[in-house]
C-alpha positions in Angstrom: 207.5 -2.7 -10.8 204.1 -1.2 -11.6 201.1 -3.5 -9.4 198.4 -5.1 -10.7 195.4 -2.7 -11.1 192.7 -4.3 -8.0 189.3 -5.0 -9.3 186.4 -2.9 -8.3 184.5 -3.8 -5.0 181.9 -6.1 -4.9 179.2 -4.7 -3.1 176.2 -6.9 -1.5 172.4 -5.5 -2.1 169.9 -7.1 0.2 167.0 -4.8 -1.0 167.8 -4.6 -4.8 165.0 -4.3 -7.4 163.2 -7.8 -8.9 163.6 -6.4 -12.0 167.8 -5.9 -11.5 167.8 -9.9 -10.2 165.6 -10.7 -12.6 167.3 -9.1 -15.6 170.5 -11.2 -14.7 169.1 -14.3 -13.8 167.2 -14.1 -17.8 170.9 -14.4 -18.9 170.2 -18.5 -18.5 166.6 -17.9 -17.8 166.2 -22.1 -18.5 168.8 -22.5 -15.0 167.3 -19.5 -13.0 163.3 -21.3 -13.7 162.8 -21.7 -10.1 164.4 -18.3 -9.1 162.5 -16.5 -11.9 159.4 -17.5 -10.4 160.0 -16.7 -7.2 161.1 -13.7 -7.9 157.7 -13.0 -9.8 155.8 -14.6 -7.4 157.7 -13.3 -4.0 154.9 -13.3 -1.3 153.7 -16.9 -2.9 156.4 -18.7 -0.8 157.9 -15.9 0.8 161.1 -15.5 -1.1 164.2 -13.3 -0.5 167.2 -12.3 -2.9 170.6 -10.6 -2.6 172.3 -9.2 -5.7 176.0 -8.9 -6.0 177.3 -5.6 -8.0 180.6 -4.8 -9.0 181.3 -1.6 -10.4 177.4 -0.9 -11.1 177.0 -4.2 -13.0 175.3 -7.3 -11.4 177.5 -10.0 -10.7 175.7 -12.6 -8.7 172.1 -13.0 -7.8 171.3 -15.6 -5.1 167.7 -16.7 -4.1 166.1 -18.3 -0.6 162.7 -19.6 -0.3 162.2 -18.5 3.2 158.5 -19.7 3.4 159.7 -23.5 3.1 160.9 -25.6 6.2 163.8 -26.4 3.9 165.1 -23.0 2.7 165.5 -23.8 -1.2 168.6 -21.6 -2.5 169.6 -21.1 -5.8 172.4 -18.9 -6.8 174.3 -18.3 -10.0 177.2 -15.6 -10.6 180.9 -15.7 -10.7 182.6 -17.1 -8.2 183.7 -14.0 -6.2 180.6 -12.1 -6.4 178.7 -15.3 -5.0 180.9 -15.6 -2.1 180.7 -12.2 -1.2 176.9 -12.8 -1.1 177.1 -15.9 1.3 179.4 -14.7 3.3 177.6 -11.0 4.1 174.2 -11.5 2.7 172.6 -15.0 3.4 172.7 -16.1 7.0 169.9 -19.0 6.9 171.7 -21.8 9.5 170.7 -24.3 6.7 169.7 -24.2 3.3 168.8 -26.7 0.5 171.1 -25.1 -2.6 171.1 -25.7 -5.7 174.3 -24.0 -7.9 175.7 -24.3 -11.2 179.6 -26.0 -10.5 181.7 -23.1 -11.0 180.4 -21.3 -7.8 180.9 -24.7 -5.8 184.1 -23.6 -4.6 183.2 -19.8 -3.6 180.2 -20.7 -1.8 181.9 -24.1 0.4 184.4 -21.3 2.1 181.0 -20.1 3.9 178.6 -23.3 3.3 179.4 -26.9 3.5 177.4 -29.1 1.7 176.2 -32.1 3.6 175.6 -34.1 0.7 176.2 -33.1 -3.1 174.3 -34.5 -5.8 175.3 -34.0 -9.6 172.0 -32.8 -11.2 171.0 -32.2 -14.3 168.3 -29.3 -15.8 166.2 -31.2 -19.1 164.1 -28.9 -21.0 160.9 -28.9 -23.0 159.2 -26.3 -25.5 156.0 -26.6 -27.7 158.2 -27.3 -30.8 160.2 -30.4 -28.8 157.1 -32.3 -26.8 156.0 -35.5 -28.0 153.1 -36.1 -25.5 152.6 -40.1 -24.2 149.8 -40.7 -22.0 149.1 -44.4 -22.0 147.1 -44.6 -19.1 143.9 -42.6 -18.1 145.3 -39.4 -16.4 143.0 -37.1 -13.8 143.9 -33.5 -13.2 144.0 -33.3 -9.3 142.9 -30.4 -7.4 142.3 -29.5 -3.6 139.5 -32.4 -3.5 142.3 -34.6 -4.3 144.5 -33.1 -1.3 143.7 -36.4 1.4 144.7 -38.8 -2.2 147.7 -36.6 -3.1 149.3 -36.6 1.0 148.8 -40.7 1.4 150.9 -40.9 -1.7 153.9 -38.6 -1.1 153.6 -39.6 2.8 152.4 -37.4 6.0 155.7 -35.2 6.0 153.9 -33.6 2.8 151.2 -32.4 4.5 153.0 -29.1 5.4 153.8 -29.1 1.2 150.9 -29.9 0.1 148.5 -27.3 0.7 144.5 -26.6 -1.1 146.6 -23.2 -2.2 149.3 -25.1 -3.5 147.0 -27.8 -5.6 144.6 -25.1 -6.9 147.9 -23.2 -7.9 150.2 -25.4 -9.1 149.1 -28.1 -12.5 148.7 -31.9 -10.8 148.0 -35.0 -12.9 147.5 -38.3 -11.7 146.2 -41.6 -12.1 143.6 -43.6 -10.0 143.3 -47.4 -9.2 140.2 -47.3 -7.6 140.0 -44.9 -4.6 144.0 -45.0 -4.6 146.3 -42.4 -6.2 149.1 -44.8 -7.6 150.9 -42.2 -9.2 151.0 -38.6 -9.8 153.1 -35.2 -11.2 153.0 -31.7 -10.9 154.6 -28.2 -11.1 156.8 -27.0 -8.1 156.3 -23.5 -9.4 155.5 -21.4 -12.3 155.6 -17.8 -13.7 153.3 -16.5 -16.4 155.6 -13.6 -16.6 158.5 -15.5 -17.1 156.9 -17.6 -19.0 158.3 -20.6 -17.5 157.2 -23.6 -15.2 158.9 -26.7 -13.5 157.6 -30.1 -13.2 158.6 -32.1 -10.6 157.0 -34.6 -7.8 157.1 -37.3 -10.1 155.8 -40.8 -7.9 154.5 -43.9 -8.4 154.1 -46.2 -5.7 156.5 -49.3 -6.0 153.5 -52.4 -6.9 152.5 -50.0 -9.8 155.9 -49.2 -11.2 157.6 -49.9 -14.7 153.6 -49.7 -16.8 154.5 -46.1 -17.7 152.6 -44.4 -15.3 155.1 -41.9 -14.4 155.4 -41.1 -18.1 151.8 -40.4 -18.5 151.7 -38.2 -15.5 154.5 -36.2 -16.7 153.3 -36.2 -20.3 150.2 -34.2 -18.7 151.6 -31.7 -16.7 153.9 -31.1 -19.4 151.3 -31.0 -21.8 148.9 -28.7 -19.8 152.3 -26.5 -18.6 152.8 -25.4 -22.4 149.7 -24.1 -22.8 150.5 -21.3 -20.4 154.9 -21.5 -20.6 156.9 -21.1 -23.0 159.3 -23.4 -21.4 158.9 -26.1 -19.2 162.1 -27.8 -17.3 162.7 -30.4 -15.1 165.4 -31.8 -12.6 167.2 -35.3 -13.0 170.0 -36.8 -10.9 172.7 -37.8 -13.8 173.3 -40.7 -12.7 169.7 -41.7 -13.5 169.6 -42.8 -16.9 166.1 -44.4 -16.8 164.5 -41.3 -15.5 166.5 -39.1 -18.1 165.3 -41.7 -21.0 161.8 -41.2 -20.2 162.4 -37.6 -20.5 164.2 -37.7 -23.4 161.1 -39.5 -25.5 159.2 -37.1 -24.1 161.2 -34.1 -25.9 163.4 -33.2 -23.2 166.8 -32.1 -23.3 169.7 -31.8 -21.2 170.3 -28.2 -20.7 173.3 -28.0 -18.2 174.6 -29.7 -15.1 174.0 -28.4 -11.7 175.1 -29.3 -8.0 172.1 -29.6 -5.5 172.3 -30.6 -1.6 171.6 -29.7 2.0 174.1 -27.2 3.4 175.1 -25.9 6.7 176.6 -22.3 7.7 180.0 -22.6 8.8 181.4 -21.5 12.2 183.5 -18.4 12.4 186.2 -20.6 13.5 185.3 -23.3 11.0 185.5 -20.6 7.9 188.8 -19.0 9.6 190.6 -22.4 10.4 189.5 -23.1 6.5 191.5 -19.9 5.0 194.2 -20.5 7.1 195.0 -24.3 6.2 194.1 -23.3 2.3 196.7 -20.4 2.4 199.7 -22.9 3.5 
């Protein structure tokens, strides 16, 4: 009996080209937003990437944010080539990782996620925004930075930044000398062409008058004049958030898995093979 022909070898680059990760990563360029512009923007956050190959052809590309406390990780690929990346590429202790579901599987033989949640990636272009501002909305800048930290709380102090706010697009709205609420973008990419809005906040005796909509509505608004995309993350299971994005002119793009993750011991990733090959 004639075997099975093996596959090619997948081979791990840690020093590969932007424009090789960046030419796989366009492949879904709406799920890769945040990679893309890292990968653009590299010395912004300070952001490295591994790219899988097999036979010559990219296979897996898998991004960390090493400038951030956190270590933000998004990777996409098949299966195979993404574990081979995790397993001899990345070897952060700790990562916050974000994954489309097929490489869940791959990546948990290396990684085990501390807590999962089911997200979802909405979309926005000029031809689908229907702008709402119903409240008088105040683009923020690094004057704003004391106003911007009370409201997301004094862990954001090592986020928010005067870089960051004359960077990134803020909006938000004012009662008084109080920011109540407020939106911006995590990160964008004129080269890609793409942004993210995120940070979305009001505080809780101001919530439920459409504040959150407005702020949105701007930084969406102000987003498209430089993107020609603009996307957003939503927990599935939040069906008020996803409405208000909805009548905004978003749509849901694809699912994703997002959570803290931990490295696995030698003995934890050997003890795993072992018990999954009985």
């Amino acid at each position: 009996m004639t075997a099975a022909p093996s596959l090619p070898e997948i081979k791990v680059d840690a020093h590969a080209a932007a424009a090789d990760a960046r030419e796989f990563l366009e492949r879904d360029r709406l799920m890769a937003a945040y990679a893309l512009a890292d990968i653009d923007q590299p010395d912004v956050e300070g952001s490295r990437w591994w790219v899988a190959r097999r036979d010559g052809d990219v296979a897996a590309v898998a991004l960390v944010v090493v400038g951030l406390p956190f270590r933000p990780c998004f990777a996409t690929g098949t299966p195979d080539a993404l574990g081979a990346i995790f397993r001899e590429g990345i070897r952060e202790p700790r990562i916050l990782l974000a994954t489309p579901p097929r490489g869940r599987l791959a990546i948990e033989a290396i990684y085990r996620f501390e807590r999962l949640d089911h997200m979802r990636r909405m979309a926005v272009s000029v031809d689908t925004f229907r702008p709402r501002i119903t409240h008088p909305v105040t683009r923020l800048g690094p004057e704003d930075l004391d106003a911007v930290i009370d409201l997301y709380g004094h862990a954001s102090r090592t986020y928010f930044t005067p870089d960051r706010m004359r960077r990134e697009l803020y909006f938000g709205i004012y009662q008084g000398s109080a920011l109540v609420a407020a939106a911006g973008t995590h990160v964008r990419s004129a080269r890609s062409g793409i942004a993210a809005v995120g940070n979305v906040l009001t505080r809780l005796a101001y919530r439920d008058r459409g504040m959150a909509t407005s702020c949105t509505s701007a930084v969406t608004a102000a987003a498209l004049e430089e993107h020609r995309d603009v996307v957003l993350n939503v927990r599935q299971e939040n069906a008020p958030a996803i409405s208000v994005y909805e009548r905004l002119g978003f749509v849901v793009h694809a699912p994703f898995i997002e959570g803290p993750a931990v490295r696995r011991a030698p003995w934890e990733r050997l003890f795993g093979s072992r018990k999954e090959k009985k």
